[in-house]
C-alpha positions as CSV (number, residue, x, y, z in Angstrom):
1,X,10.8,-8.7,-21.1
2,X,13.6,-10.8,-22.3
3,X,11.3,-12.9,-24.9
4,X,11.0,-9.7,-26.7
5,X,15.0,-10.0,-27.7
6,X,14.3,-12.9,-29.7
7,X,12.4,-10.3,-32.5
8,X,13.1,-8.1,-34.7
9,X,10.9,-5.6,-37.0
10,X,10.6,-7.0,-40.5
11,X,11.6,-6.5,-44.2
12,X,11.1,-5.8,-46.6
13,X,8.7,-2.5,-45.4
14,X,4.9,-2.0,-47.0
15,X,3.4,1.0,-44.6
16,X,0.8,3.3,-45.5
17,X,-1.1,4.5,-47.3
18,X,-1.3,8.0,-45.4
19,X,-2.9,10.9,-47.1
20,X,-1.5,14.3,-45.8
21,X,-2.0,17.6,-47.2
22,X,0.4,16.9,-50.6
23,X,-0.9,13.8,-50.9
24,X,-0.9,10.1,-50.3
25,X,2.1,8.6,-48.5
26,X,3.6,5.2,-48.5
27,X,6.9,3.4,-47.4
28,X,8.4,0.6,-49.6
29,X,11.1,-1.3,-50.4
30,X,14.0,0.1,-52.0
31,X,14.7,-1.6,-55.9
32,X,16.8,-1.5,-57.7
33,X,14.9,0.0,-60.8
34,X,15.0,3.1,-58.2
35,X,18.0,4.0,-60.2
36,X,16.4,6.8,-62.4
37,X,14.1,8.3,-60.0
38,X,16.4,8.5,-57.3
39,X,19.4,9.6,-59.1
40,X,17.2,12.4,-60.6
41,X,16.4,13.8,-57.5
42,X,19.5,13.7,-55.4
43,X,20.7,15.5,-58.2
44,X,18.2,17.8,-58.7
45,X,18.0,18.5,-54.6
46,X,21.9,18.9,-54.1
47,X,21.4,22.6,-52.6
48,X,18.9,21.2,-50.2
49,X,19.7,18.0,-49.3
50,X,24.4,18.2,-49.4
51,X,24.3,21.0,-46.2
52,X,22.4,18.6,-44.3
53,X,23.9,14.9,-44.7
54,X,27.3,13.6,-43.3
55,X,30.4,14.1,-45.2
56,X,31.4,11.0,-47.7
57,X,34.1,10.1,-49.9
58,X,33.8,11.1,-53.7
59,X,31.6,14.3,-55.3
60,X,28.2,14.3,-54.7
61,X,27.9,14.8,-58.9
62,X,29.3,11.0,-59.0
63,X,27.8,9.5,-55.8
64,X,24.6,10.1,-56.7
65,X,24.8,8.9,-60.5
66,X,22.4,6.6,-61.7
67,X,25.2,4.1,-62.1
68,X,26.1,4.7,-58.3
69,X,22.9,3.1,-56.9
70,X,23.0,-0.4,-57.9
71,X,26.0,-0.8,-55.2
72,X,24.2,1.1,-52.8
73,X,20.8,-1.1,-52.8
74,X,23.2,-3.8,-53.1
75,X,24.4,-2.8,-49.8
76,X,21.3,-2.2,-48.0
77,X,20.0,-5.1,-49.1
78,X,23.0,-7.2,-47.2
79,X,22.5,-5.4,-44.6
80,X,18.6,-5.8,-44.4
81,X,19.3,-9.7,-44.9
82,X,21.5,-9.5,-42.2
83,X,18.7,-7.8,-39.5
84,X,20.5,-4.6,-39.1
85,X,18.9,-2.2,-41.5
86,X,15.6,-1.4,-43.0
87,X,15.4,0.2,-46.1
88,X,12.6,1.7,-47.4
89,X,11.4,4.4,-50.7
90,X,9.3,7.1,-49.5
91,X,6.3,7.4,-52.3
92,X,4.0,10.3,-52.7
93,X,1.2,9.4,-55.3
94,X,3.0,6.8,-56.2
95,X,6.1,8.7,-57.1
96,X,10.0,8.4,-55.6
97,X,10.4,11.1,-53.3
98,X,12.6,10.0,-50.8
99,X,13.8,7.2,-48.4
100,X,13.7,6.1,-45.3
101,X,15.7,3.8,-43.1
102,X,16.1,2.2,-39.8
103,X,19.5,1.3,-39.1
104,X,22.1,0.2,-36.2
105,X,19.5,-2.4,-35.4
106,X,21.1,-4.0,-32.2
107,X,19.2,-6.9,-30.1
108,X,19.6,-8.0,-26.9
109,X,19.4,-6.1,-23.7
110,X,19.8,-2.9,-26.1
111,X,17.5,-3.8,-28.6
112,X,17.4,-0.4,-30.4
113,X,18.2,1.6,-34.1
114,X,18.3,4.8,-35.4
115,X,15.9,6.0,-37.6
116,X,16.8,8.4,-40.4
117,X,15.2,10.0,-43.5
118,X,15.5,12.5,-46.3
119,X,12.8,14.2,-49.0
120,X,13.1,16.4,-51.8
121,X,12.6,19.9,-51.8
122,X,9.1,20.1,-53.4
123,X,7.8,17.6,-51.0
124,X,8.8,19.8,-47.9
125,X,5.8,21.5,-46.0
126,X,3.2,19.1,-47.1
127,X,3.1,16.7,-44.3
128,X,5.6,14.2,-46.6
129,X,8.4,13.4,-44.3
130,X,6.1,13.4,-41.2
131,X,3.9,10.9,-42.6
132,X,6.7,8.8,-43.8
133,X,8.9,9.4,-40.7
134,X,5.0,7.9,-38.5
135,X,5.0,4.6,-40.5
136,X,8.7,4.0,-40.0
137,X,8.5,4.8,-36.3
138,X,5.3,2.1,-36.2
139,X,7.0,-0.4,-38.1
140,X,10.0,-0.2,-35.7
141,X,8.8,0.8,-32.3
142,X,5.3,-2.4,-33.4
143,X,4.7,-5.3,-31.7
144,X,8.1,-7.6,-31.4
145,X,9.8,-5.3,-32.9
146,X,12.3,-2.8,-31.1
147,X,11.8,-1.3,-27.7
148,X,13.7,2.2,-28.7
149,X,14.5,4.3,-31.7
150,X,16.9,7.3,-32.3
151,X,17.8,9.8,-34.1
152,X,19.9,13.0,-34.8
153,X,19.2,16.4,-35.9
154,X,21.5,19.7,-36.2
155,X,19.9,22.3,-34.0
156,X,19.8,24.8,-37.1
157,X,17.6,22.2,-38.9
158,X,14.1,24.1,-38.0
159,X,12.0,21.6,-40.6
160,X,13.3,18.1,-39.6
161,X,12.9,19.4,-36.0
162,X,9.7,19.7,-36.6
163,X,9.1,16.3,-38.5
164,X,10.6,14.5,-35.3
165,X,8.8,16.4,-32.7
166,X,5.3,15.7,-34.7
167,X,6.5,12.6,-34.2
168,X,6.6,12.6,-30.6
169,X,10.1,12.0,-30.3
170,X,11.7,13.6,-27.2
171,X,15.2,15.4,-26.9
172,X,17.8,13.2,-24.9
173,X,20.8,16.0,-25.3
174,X,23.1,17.4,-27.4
175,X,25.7,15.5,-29.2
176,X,28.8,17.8,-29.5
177,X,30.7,17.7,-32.9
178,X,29.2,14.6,-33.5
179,X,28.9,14.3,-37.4
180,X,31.2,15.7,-40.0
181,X,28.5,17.4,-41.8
182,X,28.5,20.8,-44.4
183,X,32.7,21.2,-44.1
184,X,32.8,20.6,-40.1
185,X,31.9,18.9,-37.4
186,X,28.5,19.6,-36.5
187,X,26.8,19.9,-33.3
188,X,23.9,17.2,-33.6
189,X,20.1,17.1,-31.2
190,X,19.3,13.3,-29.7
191,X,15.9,12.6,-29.5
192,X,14.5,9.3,-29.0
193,X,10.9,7.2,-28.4
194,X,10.5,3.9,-26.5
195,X,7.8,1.5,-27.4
196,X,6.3,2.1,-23.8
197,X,6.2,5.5,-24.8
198,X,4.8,5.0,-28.3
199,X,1.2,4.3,-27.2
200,X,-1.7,3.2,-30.3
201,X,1.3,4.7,-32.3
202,X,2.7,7.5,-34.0
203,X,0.1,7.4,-36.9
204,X,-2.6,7.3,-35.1
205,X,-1.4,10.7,-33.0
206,X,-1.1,12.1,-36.4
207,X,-4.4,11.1,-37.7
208,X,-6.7,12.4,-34.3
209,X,-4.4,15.6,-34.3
210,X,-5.8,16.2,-38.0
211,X,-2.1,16.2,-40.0
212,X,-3.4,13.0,-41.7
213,X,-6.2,10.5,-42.7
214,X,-5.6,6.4,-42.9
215,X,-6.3,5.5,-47.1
């Protein structure tokens, strides 16, 4: 299969739409008029979302500032030029509710990324991050596009377990004190999905299991 090496998945991202129980899903690219929106609800979602994502430099009150996100869509857009990201806005009804990104994007014999994602409180339970989380994984895993994709999950995190395993993807191992995550170094869940593994996709498993209609 080495002709495959010689692709990558695209971006910018335009997936979806996906209509799930709270509503119609889509994937987008990140802008940088995101500012607002995005700010608002990292804010907003700092109980929910700070316990769960990696430890960073700097107060979450200031790294998630409007003023903070022009650097960091400046940064993911370098990296998306460069092939080894792909950044994307989660939307519910046309609303910011989250993001999405596949990153680590290596070629070659590995050709493989990690796929990663985060939604707002209120979207949680409706199908939201699923949906999302089924067009990333068929914009990654598509034709001439990667042949694996990753990710990593804390064993206490029962919801994104959940999302992933909808998802179909399988558990590899456990990570030990992978990520410094909450105040510690956290214990982290690989699962994975190959494209020979990915079938008519990850939407379409979705849509004839009855978590979601294609728009």
């Amino acid at each position: 299969m080495a002709g495959e090496t010689a692709h990558h998945p695209g971006w910018p991202i335009e997936a979806g739409p996906l209509r799930v129980r709270g509503g119609v899903v889509t994937l987008r690219p990140v802008r940088r008029r995101d500012a607002r929106e995005w700010s608002a609800l990292r804010l907003g979602e700092r109980a929910y979302l700070e316990p769960w994502e990696p430890t960073v430099e700097g107060p979450w009150s200031q790294n998630n500032t409007p003023r903070a996100w022009p650097g960091i869509h400046s940064q993911l857009r370098r990296y998306a030029r460069a092939g080894a990201t792909i950044p994307a806005a989660i939307e519910l009804n046309g609303t910011f509710c989250g993001q999405l990104t596949v990153g680590g994007i290596v070629r070659g014999a590995l050709h493989s990324g990690w796929i990663g994602y985060w939604v707002g409180r209120p979207y949680v339970g409706a199908g939201v991050a699923t949906a999302a989380l089924a067009l990333g994984l068929d914009h990654a895993l598509g034709p001439g596009a990667l042949h694996r994709v990753d990710a990593t999950v804390r064993p206490e995190n029962a919801a994104s377990r959940v999302v992933l395993e909808r998802c179909g993807l399988r558990q590899e191992g456990v990570l030990r004190r992978y990520l410094h995550v909450d105040g510690a170094w956290r214990d982290h869940l690989l699962v994975a999905r190959t494209r020979e593994e990915h079938g008519r996709g990850a939407v379409a498993a979705l849509v004839d299991a009855g978590f979601a209609q294609r728009v």
